[in-house]
N, C-alpha and C positions, 0 to 999 in steps of 0.2 A: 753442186754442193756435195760433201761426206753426207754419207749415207745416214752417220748420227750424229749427233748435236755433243762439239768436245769442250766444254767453255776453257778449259784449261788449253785449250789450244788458240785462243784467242788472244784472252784476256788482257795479259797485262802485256803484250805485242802491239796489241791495239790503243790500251791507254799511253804507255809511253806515245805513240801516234799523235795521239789526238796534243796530249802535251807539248810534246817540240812542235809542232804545230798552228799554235798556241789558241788552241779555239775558246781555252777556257778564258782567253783573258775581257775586259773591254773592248769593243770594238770604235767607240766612241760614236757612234752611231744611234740613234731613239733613244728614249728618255730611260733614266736610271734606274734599275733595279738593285737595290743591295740587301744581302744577309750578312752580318755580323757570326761568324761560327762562335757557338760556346767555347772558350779556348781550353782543351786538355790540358792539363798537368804535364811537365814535360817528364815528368817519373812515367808518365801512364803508358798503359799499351789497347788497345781498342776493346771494348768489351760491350755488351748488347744492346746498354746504352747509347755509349754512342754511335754505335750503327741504327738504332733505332731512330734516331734524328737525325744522323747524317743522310739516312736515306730521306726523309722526307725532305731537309735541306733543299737534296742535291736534286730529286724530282721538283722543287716549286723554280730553282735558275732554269733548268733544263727547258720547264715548264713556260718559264716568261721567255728565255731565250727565243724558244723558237713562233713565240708570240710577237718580236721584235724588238723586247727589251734592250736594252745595253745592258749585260747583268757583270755583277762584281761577287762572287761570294768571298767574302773575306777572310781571310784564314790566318793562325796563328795558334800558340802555346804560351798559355800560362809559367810560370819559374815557379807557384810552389813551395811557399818558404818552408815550410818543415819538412814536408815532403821530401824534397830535394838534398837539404841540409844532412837530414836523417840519412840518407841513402849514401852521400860523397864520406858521413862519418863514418856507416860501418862499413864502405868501403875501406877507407886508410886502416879504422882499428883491425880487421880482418888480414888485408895485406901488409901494414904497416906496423902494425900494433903499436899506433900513434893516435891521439887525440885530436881534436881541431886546433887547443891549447897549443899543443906541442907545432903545430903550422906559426900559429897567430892569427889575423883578422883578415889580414893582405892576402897571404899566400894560401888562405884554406880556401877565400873566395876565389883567385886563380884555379884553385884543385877544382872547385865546382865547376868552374869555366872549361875547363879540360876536360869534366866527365860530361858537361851539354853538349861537345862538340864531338866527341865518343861514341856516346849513347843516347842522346838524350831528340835523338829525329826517328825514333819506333812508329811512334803513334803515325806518324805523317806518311812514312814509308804502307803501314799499314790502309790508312785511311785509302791512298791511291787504289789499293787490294778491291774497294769497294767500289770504286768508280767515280768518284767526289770528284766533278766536275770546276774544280777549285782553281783561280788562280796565287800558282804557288810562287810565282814571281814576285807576290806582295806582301809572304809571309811573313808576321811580325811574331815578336817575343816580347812580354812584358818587361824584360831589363835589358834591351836592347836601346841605343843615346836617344833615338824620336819617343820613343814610350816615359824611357826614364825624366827626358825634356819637360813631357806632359806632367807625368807626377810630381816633378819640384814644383811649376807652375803652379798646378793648383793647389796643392798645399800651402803654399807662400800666402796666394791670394785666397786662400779662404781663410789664414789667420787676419791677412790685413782686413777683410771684411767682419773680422770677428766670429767668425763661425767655426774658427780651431781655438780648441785650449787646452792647457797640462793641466791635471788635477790626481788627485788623491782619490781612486774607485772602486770598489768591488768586481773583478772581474773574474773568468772561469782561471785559475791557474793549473801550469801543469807543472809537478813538483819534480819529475821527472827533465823534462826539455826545458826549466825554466823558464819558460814564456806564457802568457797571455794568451788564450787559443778563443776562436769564435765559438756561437753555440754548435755551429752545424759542425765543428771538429769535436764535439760533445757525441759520445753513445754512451744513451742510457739502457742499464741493464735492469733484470729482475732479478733480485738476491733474497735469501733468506737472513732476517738478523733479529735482532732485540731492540725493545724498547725498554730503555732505564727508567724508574720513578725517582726522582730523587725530592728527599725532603729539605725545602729552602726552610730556614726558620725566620719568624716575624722579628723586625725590630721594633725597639720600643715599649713592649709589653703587649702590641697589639694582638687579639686573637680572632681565629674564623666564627661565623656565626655559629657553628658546634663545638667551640668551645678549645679549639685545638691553637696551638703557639707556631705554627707553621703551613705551609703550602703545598701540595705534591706537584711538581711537572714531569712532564714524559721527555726524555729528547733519545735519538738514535747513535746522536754525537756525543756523546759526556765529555770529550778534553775541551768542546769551546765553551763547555760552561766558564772555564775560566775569565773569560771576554766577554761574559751579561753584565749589560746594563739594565737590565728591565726583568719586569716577568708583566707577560701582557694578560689582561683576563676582559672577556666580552661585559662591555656595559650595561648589558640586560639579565648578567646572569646573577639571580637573587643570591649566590652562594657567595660571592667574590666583591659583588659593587660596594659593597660597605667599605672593603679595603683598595679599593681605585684612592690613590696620593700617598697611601701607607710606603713604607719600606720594609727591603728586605734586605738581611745579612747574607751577604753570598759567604756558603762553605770555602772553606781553603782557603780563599784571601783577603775575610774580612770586609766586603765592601759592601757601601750601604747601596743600594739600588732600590729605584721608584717602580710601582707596583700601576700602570697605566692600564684606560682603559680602551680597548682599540677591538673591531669588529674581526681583524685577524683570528681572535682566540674563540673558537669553534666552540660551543658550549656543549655540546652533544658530543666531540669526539674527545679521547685521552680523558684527562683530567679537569679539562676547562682553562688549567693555567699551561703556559708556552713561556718559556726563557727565549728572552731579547738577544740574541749575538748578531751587531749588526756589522761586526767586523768580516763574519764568516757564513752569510746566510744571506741570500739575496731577499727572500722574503720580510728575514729581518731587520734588513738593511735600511725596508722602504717603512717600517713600524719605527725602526730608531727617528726615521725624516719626520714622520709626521707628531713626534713626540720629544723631538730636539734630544737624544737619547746621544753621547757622546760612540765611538768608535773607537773597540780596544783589541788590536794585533797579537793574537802571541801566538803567531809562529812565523819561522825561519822560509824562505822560498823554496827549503828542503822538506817542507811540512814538519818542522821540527820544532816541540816545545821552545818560546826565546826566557832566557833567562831573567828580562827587566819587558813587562810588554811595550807597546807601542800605542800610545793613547792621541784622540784627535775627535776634534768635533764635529758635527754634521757636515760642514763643507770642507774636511779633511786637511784644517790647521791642525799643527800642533799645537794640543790643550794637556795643563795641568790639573785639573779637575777634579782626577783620580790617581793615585798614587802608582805608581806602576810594577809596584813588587810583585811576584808570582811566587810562588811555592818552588823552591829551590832543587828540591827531590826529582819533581819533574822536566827541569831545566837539559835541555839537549833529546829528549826523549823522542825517536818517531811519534807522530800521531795518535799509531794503532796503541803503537806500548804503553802511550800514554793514557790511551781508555781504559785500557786494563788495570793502571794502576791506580788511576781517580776514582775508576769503579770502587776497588777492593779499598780504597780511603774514606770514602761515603761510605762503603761495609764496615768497616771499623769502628768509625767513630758514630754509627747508627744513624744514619741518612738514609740510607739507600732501603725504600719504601719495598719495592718489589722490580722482576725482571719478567718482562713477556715476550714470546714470540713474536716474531713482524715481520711482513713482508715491504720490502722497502725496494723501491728504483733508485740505482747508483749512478753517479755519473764515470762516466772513463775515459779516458783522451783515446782516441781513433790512433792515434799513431803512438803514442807511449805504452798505452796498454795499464795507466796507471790511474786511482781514482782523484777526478780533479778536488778540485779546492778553491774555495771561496775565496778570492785574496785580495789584502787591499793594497795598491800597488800605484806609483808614478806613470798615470797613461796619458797617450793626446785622444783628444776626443772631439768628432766633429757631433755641432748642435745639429742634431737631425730635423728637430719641432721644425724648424724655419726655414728648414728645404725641403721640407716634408709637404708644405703647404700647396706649392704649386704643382706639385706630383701628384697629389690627391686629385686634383680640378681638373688636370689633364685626361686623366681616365672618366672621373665623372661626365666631362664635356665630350667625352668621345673622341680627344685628339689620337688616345690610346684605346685600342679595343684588346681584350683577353677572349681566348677563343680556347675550350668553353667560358659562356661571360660568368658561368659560377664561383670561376676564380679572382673574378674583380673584388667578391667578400672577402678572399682570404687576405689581397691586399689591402683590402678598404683596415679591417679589423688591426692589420699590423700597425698601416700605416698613421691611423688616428690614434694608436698608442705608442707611439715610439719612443726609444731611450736614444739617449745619447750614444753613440758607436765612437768605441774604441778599435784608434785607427794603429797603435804601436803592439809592437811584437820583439821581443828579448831574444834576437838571431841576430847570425852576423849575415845571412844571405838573404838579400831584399833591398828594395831601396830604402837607403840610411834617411833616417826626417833631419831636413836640412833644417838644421837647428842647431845654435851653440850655446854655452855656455864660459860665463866669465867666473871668475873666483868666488863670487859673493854671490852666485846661483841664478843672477839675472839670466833670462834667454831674451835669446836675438833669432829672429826667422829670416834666409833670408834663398837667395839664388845658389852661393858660394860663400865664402867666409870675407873675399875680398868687397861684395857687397852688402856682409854684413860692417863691417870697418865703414867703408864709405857711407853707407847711412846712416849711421848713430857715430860717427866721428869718435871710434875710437883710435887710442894712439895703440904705436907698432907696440908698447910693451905691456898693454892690457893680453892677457894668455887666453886666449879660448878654444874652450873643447867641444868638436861635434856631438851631439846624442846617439849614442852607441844602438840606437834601438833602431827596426827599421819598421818599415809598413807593410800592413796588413795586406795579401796578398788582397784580398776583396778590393783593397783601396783600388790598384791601380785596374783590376779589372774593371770597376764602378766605369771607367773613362774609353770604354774597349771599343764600344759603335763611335766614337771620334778622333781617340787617341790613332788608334791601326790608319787613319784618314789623313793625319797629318797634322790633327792640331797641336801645339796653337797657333800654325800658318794657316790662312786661310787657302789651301791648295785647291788646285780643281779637281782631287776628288771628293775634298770633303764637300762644297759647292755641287757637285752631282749628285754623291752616293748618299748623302743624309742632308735630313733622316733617311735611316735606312727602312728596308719593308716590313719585314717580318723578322722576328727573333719566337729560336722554334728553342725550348727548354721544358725544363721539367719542373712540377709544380714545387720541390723541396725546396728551390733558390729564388722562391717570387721576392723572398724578400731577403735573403742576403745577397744576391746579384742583380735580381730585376729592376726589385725598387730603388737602390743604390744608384743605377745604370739611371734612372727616370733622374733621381734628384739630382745628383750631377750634372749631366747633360743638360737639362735645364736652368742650370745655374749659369754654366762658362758657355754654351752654345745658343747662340742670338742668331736670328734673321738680321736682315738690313734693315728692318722697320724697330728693332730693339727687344721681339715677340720673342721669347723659349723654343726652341728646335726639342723634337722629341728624339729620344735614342731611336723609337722605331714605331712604325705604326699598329702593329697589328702585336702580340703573343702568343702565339700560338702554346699552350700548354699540352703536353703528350703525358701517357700514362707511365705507369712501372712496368717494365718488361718482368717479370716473375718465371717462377719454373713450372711445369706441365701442375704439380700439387697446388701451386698459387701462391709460395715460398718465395719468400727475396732469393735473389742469387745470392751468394759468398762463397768464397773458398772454404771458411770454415764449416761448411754445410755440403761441400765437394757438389754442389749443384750449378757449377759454372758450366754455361756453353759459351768458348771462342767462335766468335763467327768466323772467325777464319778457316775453324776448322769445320764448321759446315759449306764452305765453298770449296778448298783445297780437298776435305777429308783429313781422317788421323785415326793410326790405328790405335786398340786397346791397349797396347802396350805403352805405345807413346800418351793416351791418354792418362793413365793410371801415371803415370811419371809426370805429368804437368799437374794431376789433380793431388797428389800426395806427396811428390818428390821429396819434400825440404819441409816436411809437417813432421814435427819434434813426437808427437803425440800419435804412439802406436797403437791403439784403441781406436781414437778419430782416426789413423789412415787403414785400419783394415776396416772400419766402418762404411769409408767413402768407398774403397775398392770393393766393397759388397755390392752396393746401389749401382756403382757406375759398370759392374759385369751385368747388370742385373738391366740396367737403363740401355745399355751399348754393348752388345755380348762380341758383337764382332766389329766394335767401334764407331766412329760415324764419318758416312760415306760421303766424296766428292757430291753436291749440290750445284756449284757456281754459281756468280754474284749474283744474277738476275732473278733466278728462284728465290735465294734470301733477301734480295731487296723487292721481289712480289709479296713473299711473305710477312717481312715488315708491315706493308706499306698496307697488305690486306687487316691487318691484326690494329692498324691505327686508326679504332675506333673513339668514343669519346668518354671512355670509361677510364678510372683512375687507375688501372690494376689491369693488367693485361697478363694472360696465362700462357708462356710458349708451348705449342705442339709439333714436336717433330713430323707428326704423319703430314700437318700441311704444310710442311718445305716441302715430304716427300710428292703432295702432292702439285705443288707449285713445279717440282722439276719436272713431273710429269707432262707440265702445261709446257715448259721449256720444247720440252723433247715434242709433243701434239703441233708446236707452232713451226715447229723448225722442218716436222714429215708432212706440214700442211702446203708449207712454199717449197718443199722439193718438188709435191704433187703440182704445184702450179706452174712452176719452172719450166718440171716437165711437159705440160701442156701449153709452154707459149714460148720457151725459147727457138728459136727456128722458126717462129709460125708464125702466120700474120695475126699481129695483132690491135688492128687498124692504125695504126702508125701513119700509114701515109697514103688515110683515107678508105676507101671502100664502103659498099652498104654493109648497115651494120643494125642486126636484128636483137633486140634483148628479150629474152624469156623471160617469162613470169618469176624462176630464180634470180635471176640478175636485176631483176626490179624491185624484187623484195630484200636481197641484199643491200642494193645502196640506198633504201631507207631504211632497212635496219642499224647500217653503221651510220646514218645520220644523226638518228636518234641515241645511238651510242656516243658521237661526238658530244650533241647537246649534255649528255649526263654526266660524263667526264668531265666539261667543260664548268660546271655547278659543281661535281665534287672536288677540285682541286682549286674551284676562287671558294668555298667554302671550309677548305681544309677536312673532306672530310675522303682521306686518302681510302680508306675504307671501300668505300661505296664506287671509287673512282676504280679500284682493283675488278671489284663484284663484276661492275659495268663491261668491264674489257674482258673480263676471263668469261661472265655468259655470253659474249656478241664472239669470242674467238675461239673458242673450246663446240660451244653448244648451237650456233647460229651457223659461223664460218666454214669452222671444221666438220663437225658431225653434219652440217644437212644441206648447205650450202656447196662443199665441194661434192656430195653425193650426186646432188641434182644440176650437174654439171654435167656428166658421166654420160646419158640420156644425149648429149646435144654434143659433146665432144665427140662422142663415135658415131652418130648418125642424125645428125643436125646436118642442114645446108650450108653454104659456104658461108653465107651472112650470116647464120646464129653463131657457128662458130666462133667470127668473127669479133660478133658482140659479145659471148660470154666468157672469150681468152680477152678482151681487153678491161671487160670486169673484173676478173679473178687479178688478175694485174695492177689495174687503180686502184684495186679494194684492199690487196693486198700490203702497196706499198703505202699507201694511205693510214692502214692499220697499223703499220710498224712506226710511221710518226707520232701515231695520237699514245701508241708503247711505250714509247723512247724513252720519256722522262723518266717510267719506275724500271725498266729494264732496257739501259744504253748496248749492254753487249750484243744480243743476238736482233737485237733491232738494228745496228747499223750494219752487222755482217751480212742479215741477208738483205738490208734494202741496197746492197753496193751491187747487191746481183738482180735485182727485180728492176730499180730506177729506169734502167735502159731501156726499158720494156714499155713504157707509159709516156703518157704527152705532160709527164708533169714538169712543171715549173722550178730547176734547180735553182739553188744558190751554194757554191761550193759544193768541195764535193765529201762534206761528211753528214749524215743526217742532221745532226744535233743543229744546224746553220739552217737547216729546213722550216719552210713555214708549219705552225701547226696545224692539223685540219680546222676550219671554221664549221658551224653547223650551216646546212642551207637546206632550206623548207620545200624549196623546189624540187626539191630531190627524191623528198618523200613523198614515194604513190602508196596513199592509205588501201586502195582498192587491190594494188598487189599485195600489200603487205597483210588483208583479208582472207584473200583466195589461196596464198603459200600458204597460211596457219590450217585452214580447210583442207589442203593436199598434204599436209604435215598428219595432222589428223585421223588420216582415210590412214597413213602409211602406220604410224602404229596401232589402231587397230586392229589392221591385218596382220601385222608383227607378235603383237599380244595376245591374238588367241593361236597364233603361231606355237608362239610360247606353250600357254596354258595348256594345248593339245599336244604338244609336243611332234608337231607336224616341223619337215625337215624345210629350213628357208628355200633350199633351191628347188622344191617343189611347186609347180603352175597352180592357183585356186581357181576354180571359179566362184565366182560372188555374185551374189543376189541384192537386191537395194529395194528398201519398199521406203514409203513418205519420202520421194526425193521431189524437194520444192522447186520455183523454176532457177533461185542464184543455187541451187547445188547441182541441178540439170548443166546450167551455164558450164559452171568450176567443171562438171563431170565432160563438157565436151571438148574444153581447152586444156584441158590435164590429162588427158587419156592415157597420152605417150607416157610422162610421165608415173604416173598411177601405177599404170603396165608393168612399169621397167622397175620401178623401186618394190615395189608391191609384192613383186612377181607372179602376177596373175594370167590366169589361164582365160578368162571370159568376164565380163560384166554384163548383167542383167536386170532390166527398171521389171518389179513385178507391179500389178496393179492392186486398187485398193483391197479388192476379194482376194487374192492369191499369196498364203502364207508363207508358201514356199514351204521345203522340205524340214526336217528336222535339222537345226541348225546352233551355229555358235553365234550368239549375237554382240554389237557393239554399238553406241547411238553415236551419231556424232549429230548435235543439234537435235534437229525434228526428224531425220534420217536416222534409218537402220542398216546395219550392213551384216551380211545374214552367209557366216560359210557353212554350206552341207555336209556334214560329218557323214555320210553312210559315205563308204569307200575308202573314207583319208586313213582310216584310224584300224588297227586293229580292236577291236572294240572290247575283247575277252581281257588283252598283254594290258590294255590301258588301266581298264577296272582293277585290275592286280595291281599294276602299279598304284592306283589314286588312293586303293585302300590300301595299302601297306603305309603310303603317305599320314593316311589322317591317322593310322591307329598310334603312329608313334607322336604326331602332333598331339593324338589326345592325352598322353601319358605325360607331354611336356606340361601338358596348358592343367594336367591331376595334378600334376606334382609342385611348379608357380603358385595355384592356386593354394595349395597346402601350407609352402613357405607364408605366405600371404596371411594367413588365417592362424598361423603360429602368432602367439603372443607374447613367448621368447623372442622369435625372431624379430620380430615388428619394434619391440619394446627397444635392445640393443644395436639392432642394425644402426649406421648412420643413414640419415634421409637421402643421399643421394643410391647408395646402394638400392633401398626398399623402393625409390622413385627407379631405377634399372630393371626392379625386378615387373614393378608394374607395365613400365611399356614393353618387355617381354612378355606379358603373360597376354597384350592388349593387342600388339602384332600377328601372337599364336592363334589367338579365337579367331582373328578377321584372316586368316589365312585357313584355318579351320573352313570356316564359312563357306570361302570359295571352291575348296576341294570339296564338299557338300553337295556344292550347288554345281558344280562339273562332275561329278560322279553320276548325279540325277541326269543331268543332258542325257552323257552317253548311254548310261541304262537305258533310256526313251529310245535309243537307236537299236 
């Protein structure tokens, strides 16, 4: 093997490997394992996210693989609709200085076709970068003919079953991209703004109980005052319930509106009265339902003043009701111009009460950049209530478990309140809802347009027009664990692979993906008995990967890390051009290029996969918020490099050399007994952390048993028997270091594929173990076996472990040089320490480096000494002779006098009540275990200064 560990010399020489090779695929062999992957966006490029799950993914296949599964991780990309749409736009307007208009329908959705087959395979290309053990031969695309197949399907058959309808809604609009956008395409912001008073006045003559002929309400919006129907006031509030059935004359256009009383209107905040707009306010949308409150539009999908409004009843007929004139001044007006001018017209004509500061949350569309809008608009919408039902019971009954279960609340909570989801979007890229229409606005649902004719017998000269809207990207992913399978063919993968096992995500989509995923699936996916098939059994929920501060990532905050670039590396220059490149905002980019010289001064260095997928995998605890720290990549590569100069060390002691292979007597030492139950017990742990999900603990397990068991004390006490052991112990401890070795890189494999298979292709040959093919990943996993663990060795090592550092430790503390001989002294040595002391010796000697051992008796103190206990034993080295005794004292006191100036000075900060009062608590909590470390170090230089003086 190279002397040092290059992963970049491996890597993706070896995944291509494994690939053409096709280990990732089925083998059709034991029972099914399937992951469903979350599908990227096919805009997207890999980010910390999704390496954060794809590693834990690609460890639990790897994981069942080698357990015997038949595993499937199923893969594929999302299309994206705005997304994508957005991106092929400013493409053409950028190179083309053409619109999509300027294409048409046809040939702009060809342009997208042209840029997915261009560019739009990053993510996957990348993904492979990590090791994603994926079969890519199965890769699917949400608008690819089987995907697209699935989508008309079930749309068709959820109208015919009545669970799709067109209706009149309130939904989020974006006035910007013209479409309908989900919540989760919703960022809401914090902004500074105003709240207007505006004075309604009474109709009728009626007045408040202090005598006044009008009402104050607060709103943040003044142009939708236009579109009140209502002013709502709390039933209990004795200022207002008198006027609960009164009316009021709405400003500017005349109209009489009902004055209701409904528990919305908060009696303690604003004013107690609230304006109804149920056109433009989801909250008040749900105050117009419960008070039959009609719905009145006025604005444009440009969010523009309309000239005549648009009025309509609770269930979004058109009603005349209400006259639909508007104030004509305002007709065409943006939104914003329009607050300003209904402001300054309530100032006028002496309305306008008062103006206060506010702090308000906006909403923004993710990808327009614009603030949405309430809008009432022609959507499809599937009844959720009624597929919602048996999704709920499935998780109740346990067919679904959420891991942690604390997130079963968050679905429980959604899921017993749900609305109706709006499945249509105002794009031309998506799949179109097979739906038409005839002249007089009838629709038809149907496969094709040819089976919409054939089932409702119309003739060839009735004209009908598809629905130009298409579906909600949610829609088709909802279908993603059966669609990617094959349905609605009943294939033999869907029959094997689903349900699937595990779906590993993130807690933000329990319920625009997850639960979607449960209801669906459950609707169109039956057993043979007629029972609901679940999308998956298990959910695994993972936290937010965050930045070292505890900050979301974003670009706009330049605290992105590319995992790419912590396996490959990227220097500062190339960083600061990926983190600021193409940022308009010259403030934000020398802002970012501050932090990022200041976070990465000399950029950030090659890692490879394995380190970043140990670090993942260590950091996937079960905490919601997860904090990245570079120093434990750094340290995890170092565990890379510890693993890689531990099987050279082994190599070098058993290639060429017998390693019982083909038999001989074969002697194991007390290391060699305590190793294979130490890794047994490591097997067992592993084996609980990864059917528990709890990847975490499954890292801990393997980096203490091969860092601090293996490496550090395991090949030490080797050493001892490799150079002057007999022919049998040798024998038995090179065919240890070998089984234990390759053993260890199986039970690896899962969270680190790369340097586990490169050097078990050089160890394998060396062991009696049991192949199957020749790549590990095809390898059995270790089992744990009880036989194996001899507690009594595993005793007597901790005992010789024990004796060795505290010969090492007052090593230390005396500043006596390692390769110098001690003699040692031992008094209360019981008869299991006599035992250990007589079948250790060698060992003792050799690691120790001791000069002499000696049992004193009860009476005999022994000389002036350094002591350490182990148990009911003492172990006693004589200081007169080791030490300069004068050089030391100078030393220990120069030690503590500067210790005591540290632990003056802590203690100082400490007792400031400036500093105590401003500090943040993590600082003040730094300073404390500083000052807490200093005194107990104090202590001991104290108490070692006093020894030697006695000498």
């Amino acid at each position: 093997m190279e002397k040092t560990f290059n992963p970049s010399a491996i890597e993706q020489a070896l995944y291509s490997s494994w690939e053409e090779k096709g280990y990732f695929s089925p083998t059709g062999e034991g029972d099914g394992y399937c992951i469903a992957i979350p599908p990227p966006n096919v805009t997207g490029s890999l980010h910390m996210g999704h390496a954060f799950q794809q590693t834990i993914m690609d460890t639990l296949i790897r994981y069942q693989r080698m357990q015997g599964k038949d595993t499937l991780w199923q893969v594929g990309t999302d299309h994206a609709g705005i997304a994508t749409q957005m991106v092929v736009e400013r493409k053409i307007a950028a190179e083309e200085e053409k619109s999509r208009h300027d294409y048409g329908r046809d040939a702009f959705i060809d342009k997208i076709w042209q840029w997915k087959e261009e560019s739009g395979g990053t993510i996957g290309k990348q993904m492979r970068r990590l090791g994603n053990s994926i079969d890519w031969s199965r890769e699917r695309f949400t608008m690819d003919d089987g995907m697209s197949n699935a989508v008309q399907e079930v749309f068709v058959r959820l109208f015919e079953d009545d669970l799709l309808y067109r209706g009149k809604r309130l939904v989020n609009w974006d006035p910007k991209l013209h479409t309908a956008i989900s919540d989760l395409e919703v960022e809401n912001k914090d902004k500074k703004g105003h709240m207007w008073h505006f004075r309604y006045p009474l109709a009728d003559g009626v007045k408040t109980a202090d005598g006044k002929d009008y009402i104050v309400v607060a709103t943040t919006r003044p142009e939708t005052m236009l579109g009140d129907t209502g002013v709502a006031v709390n039933p209990e509030d004795e200022r207002y319930k008198a006027l609960i059935g009164k009316n009021i004359l709405l400003p500017l256009v005349n109209r009489l509106i009902p004055i209701v009383g409904d528990e919305h209107a908060d009696m303690d905040k604003g004013t107690g009265c609230v304006k109804i707009t149920p056109a433009h306010d989801f909250n008040d949308n749900e105050v117009g339902k419960r008070h039959n409150l009609p719905m009145i539009n006025i604005l444009t999908n440009n969010a523009e003043i309309l000239s005549a409004a648009q009025i309509f009843d609770v269930n979004g007929e058109v009603s005349d009701v209400y006259s639909p004139a508007l104030p004509q001044e305002f007709a065409g007006m943006d939104r914003f111009a329009a607050r300003k001018a209904i402001v300054a017209k309530f100032e006028e004509i002496g309305l306008l009460d008062e103006v206060k500061d506010h702090d308000l949350t906006v909403p923004y569309g993710d990808r327009s950049g614009v603030v949405i809008e309430p809008l009432l608009t022609d959507q499809w919408y599937v009844r959720a209530e009624t597929l919602a039902q048996p999704a709920i019971k499935a998780v109740e009954n346990g067919d679904i478990e959420f891991v942690p279960k604390q997130y079963e609340n968050m679905y429980f909570a959604w899921m017993r309140d749900i609305q109706d989801w709006c499945v249509s979007r105002q794009l031309w890229w998506g799949h179109r809802i097979p739906a038409w229409y005839d002249n007089t606005g009838k629709v038809y649902v149907g496969r094709s347009e040819e089976e919409v004719r054939t089932n409702n017998n119309l003739d060839a000269n009735v004209v009908l027009n598809q629905d130009s809207d298409v579906l909600d990207t949610w829609f088709s992913s909802a279908l993603w664990t059966f669609s990617t399978l094959g349905w609605p063919e009943n294939t033999d993968a869907l029959k094997k692979f689903h349900s699937t096992d595990v779906l590993v995500t993130g807690f933000d989509i329990i319920f625009f993906w997850v639960a979607r995923m449960i209801m669906m699936t459950m609707h169109f996916v039956k057993n043979e008995d007629g029972t609901a098939q679940v999308p998956f059994k298990k959910v695994y929920v993972t936290g937010l990967i965050r930045d070292d501060h505890g900050d979301k990532m974003s670009k706009s905050k330049g605290n992105v890390i590319d995992p790419l670039d912590m396996i490959d590396g990227i220097s500062l220059e190339d960083l600061l051009q990926k983190r600021t490149g193409n940022m308009m905002q010259p403030k934000l980019a020398n802002k970012i290029t501050k932090l990022t010289k200041k976070e990465f001064p000399n950029g950030i260095e090659a890692h490879g996969t394995d380190a970043l997928r140990f670090t993942l995998s260590a950091v996937a605890s079960t905490g919601r918020d997860i904090n990245w720290d570079m120093k434990r990549l750094e340290g995890y590569r170092n565990f890379t490099n510890k693993l890689w100069n531990a099987s050279r060390y082994v190599l070098m002691n058993t290639e060429e050399h017998d390693c019982g292979l083909n038999g001989g007597d074969m002697e194991l030492s007390l290391a060699d007994r305590w190793i294979i139950g130490q890794f047994q017990q490591t097997v067992q742990n592993v084996h609980e952390a990864f059917d528990t999900f709890r990847f975490d603990l499954a890292s801990q397990a393997l980096y203490e048993f091969t860092w601090n068991q293996f490496c550090d004390w395991y090949l030490e006490l080797t050493k001892p028997v490799l150079f002057k052991g007999n022919e049998a112990q040798q024998r038995g401890t090179r065919h240890t270091l070998v089984t234990i070795l390759e053993q260890l890189l199986r039970l690896m494999h899962p969270i680190m594929p790369y340097i586990t298979e490169t050097i078990w292709q050089r160890v394998v040959s060396l062991t009696n173990a049991s192949v199957n093919g020749d790549s590990i990943m095809t390898q059995s996993f270790p089992q744990f076996d009880q036989s194996q663990v001899d507690q009594t060795a595993i005793s007597d090592l901790e005992w010789v472990k024990n004796f060795i550092v505290a010969i090492r430790n007052i090593r230390g503390e005396m500043d006596i040089a390692p390769s110098k001989p001690l003699p040692v002294f031992l008094k209360n040595v019981g008869a299991e320490d006599a035992r250990r002391l007589e079948q250790n010796s060698a060992f003792l000697s050799s690691l120790a480096k001791l000069e002499s051992i000696d049992i004193l008796s009860d009476e005999d103190n022994g000389p002036v000494s350094a002591t350490a206990v182990i148990g009911e034993m003492s172990v006693l080295i004589p200081m007169a002779g080791l030490i300069d005794v004068e050089a030391e004292l100078a030393r220990i006191t120069k030690a503590i006098e500067k210790l005591e100036k540290d632990v003056q000075r802590t203690r100082g900060k400490l007792s400031n009540e400036n500093f105590v009062g401003k500090a943040p608590e993590a600082v003040i909590n730094k300073e404390k275990e500083k000052l807490s470390e200093a005194e107990s170090l104090l202590d001991k230089l104290l108490e070692q200064k006093q020894t030697i003086s006695n000498l």
